[in-house]
Every structure is written in structure tokens, then in C-alpha cells.
VOPAGU-2260 file (C-alpha; in pm, 1 decimal, decimal comma):
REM VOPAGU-2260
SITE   aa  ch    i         X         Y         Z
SITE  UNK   A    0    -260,0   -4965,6   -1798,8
SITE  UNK   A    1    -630,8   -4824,2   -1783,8
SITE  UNK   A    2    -507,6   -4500,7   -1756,6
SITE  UNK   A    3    -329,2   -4568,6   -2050,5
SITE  UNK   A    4    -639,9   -4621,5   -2229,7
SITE  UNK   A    5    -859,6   -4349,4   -2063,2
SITE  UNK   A    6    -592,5   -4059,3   -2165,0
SITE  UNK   A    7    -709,6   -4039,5   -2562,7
SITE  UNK   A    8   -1054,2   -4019,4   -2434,5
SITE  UNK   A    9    -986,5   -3704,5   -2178,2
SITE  UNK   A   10   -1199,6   -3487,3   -2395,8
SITE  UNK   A   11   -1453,7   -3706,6   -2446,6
SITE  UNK   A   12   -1528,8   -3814,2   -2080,3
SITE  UNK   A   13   -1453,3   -3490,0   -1882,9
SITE  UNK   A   14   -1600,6   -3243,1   -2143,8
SITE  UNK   A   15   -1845,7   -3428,1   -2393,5
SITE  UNK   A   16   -2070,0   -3132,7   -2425,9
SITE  UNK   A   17   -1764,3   -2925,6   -2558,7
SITE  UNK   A   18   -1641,6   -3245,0   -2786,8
SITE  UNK   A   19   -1924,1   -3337,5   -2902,3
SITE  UNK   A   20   -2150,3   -3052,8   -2927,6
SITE  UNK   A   21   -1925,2   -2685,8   -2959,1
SITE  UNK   A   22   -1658,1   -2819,4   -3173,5
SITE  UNK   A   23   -1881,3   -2770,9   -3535,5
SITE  UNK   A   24   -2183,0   -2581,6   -3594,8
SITE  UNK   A   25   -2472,5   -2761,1   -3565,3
SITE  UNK   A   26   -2602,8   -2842,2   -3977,6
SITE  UNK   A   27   -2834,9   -3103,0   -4110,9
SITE  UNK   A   28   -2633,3   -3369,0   -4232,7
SITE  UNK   A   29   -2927,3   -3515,1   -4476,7
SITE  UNK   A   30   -2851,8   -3912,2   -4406,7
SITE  UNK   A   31   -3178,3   -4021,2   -4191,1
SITE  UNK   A   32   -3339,5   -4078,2   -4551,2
SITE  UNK   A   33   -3050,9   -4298,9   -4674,7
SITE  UNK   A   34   -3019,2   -4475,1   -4290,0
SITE  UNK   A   35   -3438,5   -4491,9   -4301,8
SITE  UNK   A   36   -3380,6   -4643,4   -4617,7
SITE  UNK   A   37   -3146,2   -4916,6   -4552,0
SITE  UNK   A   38   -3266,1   -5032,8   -4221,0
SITE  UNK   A   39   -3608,8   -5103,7   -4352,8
SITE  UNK   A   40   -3461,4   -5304,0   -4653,2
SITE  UNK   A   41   -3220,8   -5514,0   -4352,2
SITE  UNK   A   42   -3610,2   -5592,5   -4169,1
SITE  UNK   A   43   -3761,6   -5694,2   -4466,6
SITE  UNK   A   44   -3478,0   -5906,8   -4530,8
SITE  UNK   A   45   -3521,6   -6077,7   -4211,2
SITE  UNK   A   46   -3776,3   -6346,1   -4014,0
SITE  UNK   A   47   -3740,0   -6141,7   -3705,4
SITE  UNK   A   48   -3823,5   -5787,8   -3633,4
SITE  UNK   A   49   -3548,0   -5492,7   -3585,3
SITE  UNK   A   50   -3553,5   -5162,6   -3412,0
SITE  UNK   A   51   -3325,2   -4900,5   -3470,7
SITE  UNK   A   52   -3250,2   -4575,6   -3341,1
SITE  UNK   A   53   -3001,1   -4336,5   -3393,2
SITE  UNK   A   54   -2928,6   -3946,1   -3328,0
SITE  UNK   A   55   -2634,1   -3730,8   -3438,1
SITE  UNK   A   56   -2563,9   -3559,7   -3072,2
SITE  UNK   A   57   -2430,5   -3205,5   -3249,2
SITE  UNK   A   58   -2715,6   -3172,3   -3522,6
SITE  UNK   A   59   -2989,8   -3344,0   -3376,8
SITE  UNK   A   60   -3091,2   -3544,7   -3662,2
SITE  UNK   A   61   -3266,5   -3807,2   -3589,7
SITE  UNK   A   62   -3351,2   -4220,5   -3700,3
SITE  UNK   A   63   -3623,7   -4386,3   -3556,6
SITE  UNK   A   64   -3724,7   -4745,2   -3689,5
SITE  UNK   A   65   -3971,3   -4927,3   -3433,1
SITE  UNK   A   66   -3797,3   -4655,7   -3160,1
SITE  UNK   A   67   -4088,0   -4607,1   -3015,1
SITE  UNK   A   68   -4184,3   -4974,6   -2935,2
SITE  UNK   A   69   -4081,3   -5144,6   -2613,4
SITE  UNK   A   70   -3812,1   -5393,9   -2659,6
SITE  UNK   A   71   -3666,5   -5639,9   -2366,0
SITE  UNK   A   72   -3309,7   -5465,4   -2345,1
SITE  UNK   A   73   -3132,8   -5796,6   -2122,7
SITE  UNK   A   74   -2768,9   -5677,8   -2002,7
SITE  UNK   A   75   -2785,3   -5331,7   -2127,5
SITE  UNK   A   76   -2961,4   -5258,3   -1825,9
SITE  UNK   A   77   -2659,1   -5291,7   -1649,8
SITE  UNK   A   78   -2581,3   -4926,2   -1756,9
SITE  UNK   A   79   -2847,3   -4774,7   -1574,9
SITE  UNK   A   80   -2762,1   -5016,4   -1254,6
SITE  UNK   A   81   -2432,9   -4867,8   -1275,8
SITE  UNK   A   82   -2531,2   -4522,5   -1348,9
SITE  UNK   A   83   -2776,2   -4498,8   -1003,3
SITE  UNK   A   84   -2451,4   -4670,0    -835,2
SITE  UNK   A   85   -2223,7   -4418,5    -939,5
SITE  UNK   A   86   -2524,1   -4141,6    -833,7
SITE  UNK   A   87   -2502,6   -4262,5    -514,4
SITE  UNK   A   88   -2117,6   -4207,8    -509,9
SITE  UNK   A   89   -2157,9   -3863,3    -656,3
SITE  UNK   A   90   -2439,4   -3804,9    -385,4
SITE  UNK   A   91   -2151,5   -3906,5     -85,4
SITE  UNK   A   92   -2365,2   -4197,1      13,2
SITE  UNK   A   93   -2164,0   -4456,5    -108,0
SITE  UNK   A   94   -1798,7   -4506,7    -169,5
SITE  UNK   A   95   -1605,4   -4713,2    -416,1
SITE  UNK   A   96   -1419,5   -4870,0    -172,8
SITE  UNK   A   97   -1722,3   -4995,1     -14,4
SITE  UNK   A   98   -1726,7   -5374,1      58,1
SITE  UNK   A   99   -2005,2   -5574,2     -57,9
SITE  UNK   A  100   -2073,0   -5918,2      60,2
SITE  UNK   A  101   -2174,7   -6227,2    -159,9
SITE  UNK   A  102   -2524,7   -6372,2     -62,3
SITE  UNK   A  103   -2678,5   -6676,6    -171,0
SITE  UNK   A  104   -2962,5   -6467,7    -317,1
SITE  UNK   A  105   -2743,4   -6294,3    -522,0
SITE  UNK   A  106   -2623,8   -6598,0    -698,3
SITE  UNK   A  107   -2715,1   -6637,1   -1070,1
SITE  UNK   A  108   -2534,3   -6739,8   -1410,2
SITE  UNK   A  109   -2415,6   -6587,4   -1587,9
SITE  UNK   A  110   -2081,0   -6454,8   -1515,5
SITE  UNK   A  111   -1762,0   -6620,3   -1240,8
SITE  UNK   A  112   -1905,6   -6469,4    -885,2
SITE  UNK   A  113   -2187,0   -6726,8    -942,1
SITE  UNK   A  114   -1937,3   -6996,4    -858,2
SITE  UNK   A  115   -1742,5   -6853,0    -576,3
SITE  UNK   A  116   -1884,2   -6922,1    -221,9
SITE  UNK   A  117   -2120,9   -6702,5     -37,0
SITE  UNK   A  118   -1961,8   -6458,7     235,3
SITE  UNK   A  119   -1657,3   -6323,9      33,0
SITE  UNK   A  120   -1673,0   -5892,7     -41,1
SITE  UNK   A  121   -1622,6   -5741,3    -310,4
SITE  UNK   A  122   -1577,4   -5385,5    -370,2
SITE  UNK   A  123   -1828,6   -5130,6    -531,5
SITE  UNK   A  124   -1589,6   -5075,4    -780,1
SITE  UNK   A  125   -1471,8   -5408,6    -858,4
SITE  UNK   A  126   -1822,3   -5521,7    -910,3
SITE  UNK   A  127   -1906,7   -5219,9   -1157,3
SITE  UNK   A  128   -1602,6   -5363,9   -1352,5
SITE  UNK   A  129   -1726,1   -5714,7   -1345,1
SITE  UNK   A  130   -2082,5   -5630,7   -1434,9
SITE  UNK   A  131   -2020,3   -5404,6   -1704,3
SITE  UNK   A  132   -1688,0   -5530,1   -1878,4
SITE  UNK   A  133   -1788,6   -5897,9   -1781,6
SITE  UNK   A  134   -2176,9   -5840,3   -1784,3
SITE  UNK   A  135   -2177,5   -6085,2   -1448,9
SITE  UNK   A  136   -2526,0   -6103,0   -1343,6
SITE  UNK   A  137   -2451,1   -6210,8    -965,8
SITE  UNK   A  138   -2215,3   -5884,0    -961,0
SITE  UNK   A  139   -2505,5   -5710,2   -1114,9
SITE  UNK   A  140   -2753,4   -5832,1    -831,8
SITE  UNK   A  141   -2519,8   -5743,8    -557,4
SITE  UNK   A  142   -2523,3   -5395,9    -669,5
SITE  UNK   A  143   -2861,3   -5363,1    -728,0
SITE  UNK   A  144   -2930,0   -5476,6    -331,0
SITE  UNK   A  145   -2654,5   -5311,7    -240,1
SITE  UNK   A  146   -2888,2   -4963,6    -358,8
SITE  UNK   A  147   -3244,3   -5063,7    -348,2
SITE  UNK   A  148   -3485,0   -5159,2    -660,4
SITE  UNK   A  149   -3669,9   -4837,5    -547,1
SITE  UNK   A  150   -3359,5   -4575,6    -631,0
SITE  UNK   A  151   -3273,5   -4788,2    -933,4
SITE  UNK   A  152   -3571,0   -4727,3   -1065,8
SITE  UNK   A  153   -3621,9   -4370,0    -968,6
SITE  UNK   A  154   -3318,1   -4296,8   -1151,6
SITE  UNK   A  155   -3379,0   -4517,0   -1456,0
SITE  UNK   A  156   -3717,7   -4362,7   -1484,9
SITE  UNK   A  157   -3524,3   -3945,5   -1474,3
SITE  UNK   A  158   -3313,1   -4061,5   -1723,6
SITE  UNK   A  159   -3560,5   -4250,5   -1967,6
SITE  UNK   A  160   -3858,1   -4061,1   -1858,0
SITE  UNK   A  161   -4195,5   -4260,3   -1798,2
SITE  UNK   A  162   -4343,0   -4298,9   -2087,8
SITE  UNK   A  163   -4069,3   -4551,1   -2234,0
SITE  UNK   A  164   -4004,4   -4741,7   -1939,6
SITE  UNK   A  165   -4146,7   -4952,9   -1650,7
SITE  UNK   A  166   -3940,6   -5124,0   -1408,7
SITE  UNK   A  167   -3607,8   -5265,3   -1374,6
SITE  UNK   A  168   -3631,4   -5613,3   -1125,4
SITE  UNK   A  169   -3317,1   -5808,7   -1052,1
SITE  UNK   A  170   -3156,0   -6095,3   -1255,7
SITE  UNK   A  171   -3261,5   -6384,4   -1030,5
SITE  UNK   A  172   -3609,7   -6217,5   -1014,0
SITE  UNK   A  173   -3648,2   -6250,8   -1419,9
SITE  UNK   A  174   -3546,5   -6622,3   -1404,2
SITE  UNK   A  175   -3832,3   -6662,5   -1157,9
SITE  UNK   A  176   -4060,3   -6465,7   -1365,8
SITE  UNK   A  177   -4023,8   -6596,1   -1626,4
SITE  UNK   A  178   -4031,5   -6989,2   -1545,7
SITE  UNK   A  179   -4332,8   -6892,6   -1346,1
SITE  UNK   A  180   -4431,5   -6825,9   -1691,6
SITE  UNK   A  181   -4424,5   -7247,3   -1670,1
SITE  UNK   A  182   -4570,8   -7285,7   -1347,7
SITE  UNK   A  183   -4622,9   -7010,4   -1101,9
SITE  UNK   A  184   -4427,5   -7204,2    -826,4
SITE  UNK   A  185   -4098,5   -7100,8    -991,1
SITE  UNK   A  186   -4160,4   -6779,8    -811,6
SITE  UNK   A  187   -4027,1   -7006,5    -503,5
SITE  UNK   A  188   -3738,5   -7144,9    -673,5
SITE  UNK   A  189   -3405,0   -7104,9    -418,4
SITE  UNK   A  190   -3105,0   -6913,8    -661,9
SITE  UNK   A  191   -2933,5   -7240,0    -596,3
SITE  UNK   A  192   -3219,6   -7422,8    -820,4
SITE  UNK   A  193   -3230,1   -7148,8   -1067,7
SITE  UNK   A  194   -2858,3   -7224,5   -1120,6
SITE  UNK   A  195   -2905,5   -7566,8   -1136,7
SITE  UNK   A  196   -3193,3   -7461,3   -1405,7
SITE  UNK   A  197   -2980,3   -7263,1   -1594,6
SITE  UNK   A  198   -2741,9   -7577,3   -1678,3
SITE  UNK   A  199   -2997,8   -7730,9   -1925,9
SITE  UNK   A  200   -3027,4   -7600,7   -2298,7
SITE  UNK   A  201   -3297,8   -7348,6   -2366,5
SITE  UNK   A  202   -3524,6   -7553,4   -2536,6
SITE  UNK   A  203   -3707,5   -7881,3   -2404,5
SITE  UNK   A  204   -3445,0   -7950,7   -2161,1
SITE  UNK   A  205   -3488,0   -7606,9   -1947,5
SITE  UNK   A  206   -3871,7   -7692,0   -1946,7
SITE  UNK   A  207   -3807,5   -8027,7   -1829,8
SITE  UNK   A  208   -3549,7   -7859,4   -1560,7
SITE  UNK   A  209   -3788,4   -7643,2   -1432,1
SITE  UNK   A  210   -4049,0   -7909,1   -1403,7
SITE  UNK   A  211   -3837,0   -8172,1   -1197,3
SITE  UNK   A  212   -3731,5   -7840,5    -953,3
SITE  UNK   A  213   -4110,3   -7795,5    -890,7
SITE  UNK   A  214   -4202,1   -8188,0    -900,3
SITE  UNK   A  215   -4525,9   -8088,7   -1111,3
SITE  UNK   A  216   -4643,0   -8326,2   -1327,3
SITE  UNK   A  217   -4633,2   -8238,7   -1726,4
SITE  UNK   A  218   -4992,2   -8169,2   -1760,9
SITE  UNK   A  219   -4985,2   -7935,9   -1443,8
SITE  UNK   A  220   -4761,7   -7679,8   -1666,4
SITE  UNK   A  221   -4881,7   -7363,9   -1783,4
SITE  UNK   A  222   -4667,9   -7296,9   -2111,4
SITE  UNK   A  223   -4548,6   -7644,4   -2242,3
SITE  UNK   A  224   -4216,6   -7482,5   -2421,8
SITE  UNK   A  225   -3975,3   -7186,1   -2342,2
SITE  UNK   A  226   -4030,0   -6956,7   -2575,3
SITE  UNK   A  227   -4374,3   -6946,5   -2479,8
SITE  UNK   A  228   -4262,9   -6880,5   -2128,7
SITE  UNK   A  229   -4058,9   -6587,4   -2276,8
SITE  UNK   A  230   -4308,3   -6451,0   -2493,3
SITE  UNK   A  231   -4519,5   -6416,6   -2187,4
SITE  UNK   A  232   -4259,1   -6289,3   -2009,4
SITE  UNK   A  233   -4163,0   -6016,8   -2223,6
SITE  UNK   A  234   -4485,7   -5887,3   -2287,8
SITE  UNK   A  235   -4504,5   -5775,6   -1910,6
SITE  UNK   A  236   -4286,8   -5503,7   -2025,0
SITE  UNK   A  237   -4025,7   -5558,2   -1778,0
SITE  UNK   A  238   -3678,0   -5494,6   -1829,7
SITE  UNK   A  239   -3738,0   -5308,7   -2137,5
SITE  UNK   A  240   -3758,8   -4981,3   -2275,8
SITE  UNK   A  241   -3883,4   -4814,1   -2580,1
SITE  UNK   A  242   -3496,5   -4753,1   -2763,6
SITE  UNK   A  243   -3615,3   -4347,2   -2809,4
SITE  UNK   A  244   -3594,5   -4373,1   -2458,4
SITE  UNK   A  245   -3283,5   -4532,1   -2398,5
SITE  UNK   A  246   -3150,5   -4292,4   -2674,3
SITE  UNK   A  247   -3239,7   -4031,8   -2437,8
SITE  UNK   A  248   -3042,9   -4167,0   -2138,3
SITE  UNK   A  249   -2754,4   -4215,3   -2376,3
SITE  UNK   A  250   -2763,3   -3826,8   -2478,7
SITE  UNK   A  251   -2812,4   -3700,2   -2119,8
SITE  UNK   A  252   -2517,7   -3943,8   -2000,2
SITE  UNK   A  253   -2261,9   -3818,2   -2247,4
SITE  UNK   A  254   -2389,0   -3426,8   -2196,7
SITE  UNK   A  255   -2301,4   -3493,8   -1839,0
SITE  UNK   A  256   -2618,5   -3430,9   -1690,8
SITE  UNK   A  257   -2627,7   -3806,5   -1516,6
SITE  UNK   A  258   -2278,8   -3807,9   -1366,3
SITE  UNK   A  259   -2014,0   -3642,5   -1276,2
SITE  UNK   A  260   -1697,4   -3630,0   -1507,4
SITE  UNK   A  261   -1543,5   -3878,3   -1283,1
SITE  UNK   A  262   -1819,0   -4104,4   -1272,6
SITE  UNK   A  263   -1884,6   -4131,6   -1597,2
SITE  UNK   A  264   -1489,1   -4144,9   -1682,4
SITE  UNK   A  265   -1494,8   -4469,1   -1464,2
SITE  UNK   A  266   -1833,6   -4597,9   -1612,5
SITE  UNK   A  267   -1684,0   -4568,0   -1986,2
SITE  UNK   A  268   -1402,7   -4757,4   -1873,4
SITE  UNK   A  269   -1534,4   -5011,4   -1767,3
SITE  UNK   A  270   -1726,5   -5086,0   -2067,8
SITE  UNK   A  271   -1436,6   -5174,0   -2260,5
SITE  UNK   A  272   -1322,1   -4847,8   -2332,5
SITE  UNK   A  273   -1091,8   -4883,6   -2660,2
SITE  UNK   A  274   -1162,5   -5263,4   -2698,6
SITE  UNK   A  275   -1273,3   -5415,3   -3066,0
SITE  UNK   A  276   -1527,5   -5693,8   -3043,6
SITE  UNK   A  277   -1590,0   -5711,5   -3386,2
SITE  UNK   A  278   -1924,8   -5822,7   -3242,2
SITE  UNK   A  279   -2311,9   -5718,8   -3361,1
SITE  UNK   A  280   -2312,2   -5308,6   -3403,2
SITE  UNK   A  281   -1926,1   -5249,0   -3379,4
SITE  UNK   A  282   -1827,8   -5546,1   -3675,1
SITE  UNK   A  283   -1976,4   -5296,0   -3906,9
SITE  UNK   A  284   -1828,9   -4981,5   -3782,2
SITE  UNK   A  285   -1494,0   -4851,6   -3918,4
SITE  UNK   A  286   -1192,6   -4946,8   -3631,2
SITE  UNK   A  287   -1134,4   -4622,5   -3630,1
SITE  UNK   A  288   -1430,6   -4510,4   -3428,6
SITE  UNK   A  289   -1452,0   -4547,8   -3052,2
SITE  UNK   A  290   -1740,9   -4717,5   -2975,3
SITE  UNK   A  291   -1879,4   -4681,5   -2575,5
SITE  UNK   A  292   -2122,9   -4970,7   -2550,1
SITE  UNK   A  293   -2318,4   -5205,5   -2394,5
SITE  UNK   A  294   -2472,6   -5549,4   -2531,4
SITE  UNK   A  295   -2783,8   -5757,3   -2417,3
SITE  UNK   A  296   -2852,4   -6079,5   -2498,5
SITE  UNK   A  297   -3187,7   -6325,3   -2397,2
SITE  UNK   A  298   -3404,9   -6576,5   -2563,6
SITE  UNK   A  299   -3437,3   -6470,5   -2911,3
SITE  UNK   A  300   -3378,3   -6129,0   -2803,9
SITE  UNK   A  301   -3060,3   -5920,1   -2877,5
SITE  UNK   A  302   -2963,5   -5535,9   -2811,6
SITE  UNK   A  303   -2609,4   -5372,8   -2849,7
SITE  UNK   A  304   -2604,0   -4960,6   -2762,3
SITE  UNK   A  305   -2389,2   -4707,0   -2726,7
SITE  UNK   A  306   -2210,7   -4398,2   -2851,2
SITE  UNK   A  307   -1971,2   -4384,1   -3137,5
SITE  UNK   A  308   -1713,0   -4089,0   -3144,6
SITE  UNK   A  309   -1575,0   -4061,1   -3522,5
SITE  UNK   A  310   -1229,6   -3933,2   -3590,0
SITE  UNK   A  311   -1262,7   -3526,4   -3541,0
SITE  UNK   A  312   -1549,0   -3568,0   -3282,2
SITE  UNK   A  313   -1776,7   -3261,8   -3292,6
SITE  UNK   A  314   -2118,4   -3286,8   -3447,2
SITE  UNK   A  315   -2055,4   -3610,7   -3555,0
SITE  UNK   A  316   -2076,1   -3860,0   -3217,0
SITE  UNK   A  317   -2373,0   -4088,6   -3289,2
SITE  UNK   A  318   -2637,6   -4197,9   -3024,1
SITE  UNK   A  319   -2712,9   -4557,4   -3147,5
SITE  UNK   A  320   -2947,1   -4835,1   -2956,9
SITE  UNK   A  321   -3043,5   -5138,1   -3158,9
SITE  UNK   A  322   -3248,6   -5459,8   -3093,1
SITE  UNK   A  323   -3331,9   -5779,8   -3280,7
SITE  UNK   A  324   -3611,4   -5982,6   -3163,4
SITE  UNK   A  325   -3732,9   -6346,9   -3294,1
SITE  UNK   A  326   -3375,2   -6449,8   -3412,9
SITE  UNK   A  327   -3101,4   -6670,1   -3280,5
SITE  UNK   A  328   -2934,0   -6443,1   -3032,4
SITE  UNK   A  329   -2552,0   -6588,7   -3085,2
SITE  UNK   A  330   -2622,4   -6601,6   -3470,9
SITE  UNK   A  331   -2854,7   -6448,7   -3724,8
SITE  UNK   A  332   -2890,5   -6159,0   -3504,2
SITE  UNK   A  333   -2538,1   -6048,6   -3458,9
SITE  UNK   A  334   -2586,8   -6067,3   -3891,0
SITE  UNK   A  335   -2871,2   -5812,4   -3878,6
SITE  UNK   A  336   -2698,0   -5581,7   -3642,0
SITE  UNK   A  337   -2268,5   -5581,2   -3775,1
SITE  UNK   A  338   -2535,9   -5507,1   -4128,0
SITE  UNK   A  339   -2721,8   -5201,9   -3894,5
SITE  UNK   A  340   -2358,1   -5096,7   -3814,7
SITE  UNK   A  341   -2285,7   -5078,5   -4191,2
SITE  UNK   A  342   -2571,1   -4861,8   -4254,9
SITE  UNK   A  343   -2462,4   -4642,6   -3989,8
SITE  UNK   A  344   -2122,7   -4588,1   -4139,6
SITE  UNK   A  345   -2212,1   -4576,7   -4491,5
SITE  UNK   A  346   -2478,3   -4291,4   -4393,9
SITE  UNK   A  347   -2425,8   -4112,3   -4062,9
SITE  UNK   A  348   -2055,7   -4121,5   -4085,9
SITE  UNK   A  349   -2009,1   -4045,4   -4432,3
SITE  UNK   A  350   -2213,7   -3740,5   -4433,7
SITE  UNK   A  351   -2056,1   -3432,8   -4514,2
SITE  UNK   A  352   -1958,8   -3260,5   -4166,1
């Protein structure tokens, strides 16, 4: 059935420079004003902040709203885990078919391999799947020992460049982080007890959780709530990326100068390739776009990124990367970002081609 899916999108995934880029002339299109416009009006409109940035692949012009600011990006890192995966498959030094076993450090909500026993394999490829179209965090950490934080971030850093990035650390790693944040014990905490963490609300209850784990006393704690802890946290810079600079990766994926045309045919599908979410960016873009994406969701934090292909292709795929931070991930912000997508369409891809 995948290849069912995949077969509309041959053009796209095995020659994007030729779709995308040599199918119109390249022309000024003349909507950054109009996007500029109504993104700023959608920020004011909001408690939270909102970056935006967005790039027509075949003209070059260009949006940039807060681009240039670091924001925490949560799961869409998981594109650049899988791109340095699939590097080292292009490379010959690792195989999809590769077996990778379960370890109790690997463990970590959210996702279903957190629940299934320690000592089972998985394959390479089967964990790309449940990582990117399932956003599994455990899958996610399995592949990210499986290559080494060291090559992850060597290639995260040649495809974002070092200016808007830092580091990529595991997913058990920012739980640790950032409840040591609370108390610097938490750097200690077995993935077990971060698990066990995990199953009280964000709020009073998670502080409360992480207190009992560490037997400290209430006055012993450092931050006394969680979003303290996470405001801490995220000004460390970790696990974010200025969205200019994830822009960038997203240009240099689809040109094919990341992967090769097999590799990044199986990352697109596995990032539900031809699926409608109706969900943040994509409820505001017109169904009949494809839409290669990527969410990320933490504490008051939301991103959603990708690249949209309009009907006709050429000069008109869209390079979009979009973050909300300081509202209700599962609520307002999904609001603020289907709105972003409504910009997008009613400028971008309504411009005369």
C-alpha cells in the first residue's frame, strides 16, 4: 500500500531539484509583504510569541518573522535523527535491516516501545517509521545510540550550520535536564522513574512527582513549579534551532544534497506522506497540497515544519517552519498556527506563478 502512496510523489522525491526548481522560471512572486503583514497581525493577536519562516524554493523569496531567534523545536528533531540515520545507510555503515535491541535506558514516554519489555529488536527501519510517523521517543533514543550523539550532531550542525544551532541530547536526557531544573539530582533519575514521572499532569503534580523520586524535602527544590523548570531549561538552548536554520536543512533536504533519492523517498514516507491531519500548519492549507512535515510539541512550546508542494509544483513548493511559544500546546497554539497556514495560502499560494 505505501508504494501506492509514494508513486504520485516520484517526481518529487527522486528529482526535487528538477520539480521544484527547473519546472518555471524563477520570478518574484511579491507576497512576503502581504505574509509579513498578516503574521505580525496573528502575534499581536496573541499572549504568546510566534515565529515564522517561510521561503518559496524556485524564487527564493523569502519570510522571516522572529526566524532568526532560537526556538525549542521538541519532536521535529526527529528529522535530523533520521536524516544522520539514513547518512549512515547511504555511507554503507549501516543497513536497514539492522537489528536494534531495546534497553532500559532507552525507555521514555511518549510513544508504545516505552511499554514493551527490554531485550526485544527492532529494525533500523521499523524504528525510523515509528519515530517519525508515530513520533515514539524510546524509538527515537534507540536510534540515536544506535549512531552516536557525536555524528548526530555533526550532521545536524552541516545541515543547519553553527550559527543557528547547538546540540541535539537524547529524549530521556531532556527529562533529566530539565527536572534537574527542580533539583539537580534528577540528573540521576533511572528511565524507569522518569516514566513513572511522566504519569503525573504537568503542573503541581509533576513537581510533586519529581520530588517524592528524589525524597527532597519541598524547601530543598530549586524551581518550585514546572514551567519554571522549563523556562530554565529552554534557555540552555538545547534542542532548538533558530527556524532560518531549520529552513535551511529543509531546502538542502529536498535539493537532495542530504540524502540520497532513496533515502529521502523512505524518510518522506514515513512522515505521513499523503496523510491529512487537519492539525496546526496543514488545517489551514488547501487539501490539495501535499504537505511533508514534522510536528513538535513540549511545555508551552509548539512547532509544525515542512514542505508544501502546490498543484503544478515548480517555483511554487514552500519551505515553511513555525513555532508558538507561551501557549497551551494541544489548544490555543494549534489556533495560531492552522491561522499561519491560512496566511500562507492566501499569500504564497495565491501568488501569480
Amino acid at each position: 500500500m505505501r508504494s501506492l502512496v509514494l508513486r504520485p510523489w516520484r517526481c518529487l522525491i527522486a528529482s526535487l531539484a528538477l520539480c521544484l526548481f527547473a519546472a518555471e522560471p524563477a520570478r518574484a512572486a511579491g507576497w512576503s509583504e502581504a505574509l509579513q503583514a498578516s503574521v505580525e497581525r496573528i502575534d499581536a493577536e496573541t499572549p504568546g510569541s510566534l515565529g515564522v519562516y517561510v521561503k518559496q524554493l524556485g524564487g527564493g523569496e523569502t519570510l522571516s518573522h522572529g526566524g532568526d531567534a532560537f526556538w525549542y523545536l521538541g519532536s521535529t528533531v526527529k528529522v535530523l535523527v533520521a536524516i544522520a540515520v539514513l547518512q549512515e545507510v547511504d555511507a554503507g555503515r549501516l543497513a536497514l535491516a539492522d537489528r536494534v535491541v531495546l534497553m532500559e535506558r532507552d525507555r521514555i514516554e511518549a510513544g508504545k516501545l516505552v511499554w514493551q519489555p527490554p531485550g526485544g529488536s527492532y529494525s533500523v527501519d521499523e524504528l525510523l517509521r515509528r519515530m517519525l510517523g508515530d513520533s515514539d521517543n524510546t524509538a527515537a533514543n534507540m536510534l540515536i545510540r544506535r549512531i552516536g550523539l557525536e555524528r548526530l550532531n555533526e550532521s545536524a550542525r552541516a545541515a543547519m550550520g553553527t550559527a543557528g544551532f547547538r546540540e541535539l541530547t537524547d529524549f530521556a536526557t531532556i527529562r533529566r535536564d530539565v527536572y534537574a531544573e527542580i533539583h539537580a539530582d534528577a540528573r540521576r533519575l533511572s528511565n524507569d522513574e522518569l516514566v513513572r514521572i511522566a504519569a503525573a499532569p504537568l503542573g503541581p503534580a509533576r513537581v510533586e512527582a519529581v520530588r517524592r523520586a528524589l525524597r527532597k524535602e519541598p524547601s530543598e527544590l530549586d524551581a518550585k513549579t514546572i514551567g519554571e523548570a522549563y523556562d530554565r531549561y529552554y534557555v540552555t538552548k538545547r534542542n532548538a534551532a533558530t527556524l532560518e536554520a531549520y529552513g535551511a536543512m529543509l531546502e538542502k533536504l529536498v535539493r537532495g544534497e542530504l540524502l540520497s533519492p532513496g533515502s529521502t523517498e523512505r524518510l518522506f514516507g514515513h512522515m505521513k506522506l499523503g496523510i491529512y491531519t487537519n492539525y496546526r500548519l496543514q488545517a489551514g492549507l488547501p487539501r490539495s497540497v501535499t504537505f511533508i512535515h514534522k510536528t513538535g510539541t513540549q511545555y508551552l512550546r509548539a512547532c509544525h515544519a515542512g514542505v508544501i508542494s502546490p498543484e503544478g509544483g515548480g517555483a511554487r513548493g514552500v519551505v515553511v517552519a513555525a513555532c508558538t511559544a507561551g501557549l497551551d500546546e494541544q489548544g490555543a497554539a494549534g489556533t495560531v498556527l492552522k491561522r499561519v497556514g491560512q496566511s500562507i495560502s492566501e499569500t504564497v499560494l495565491a501568488a501569480p506563478r
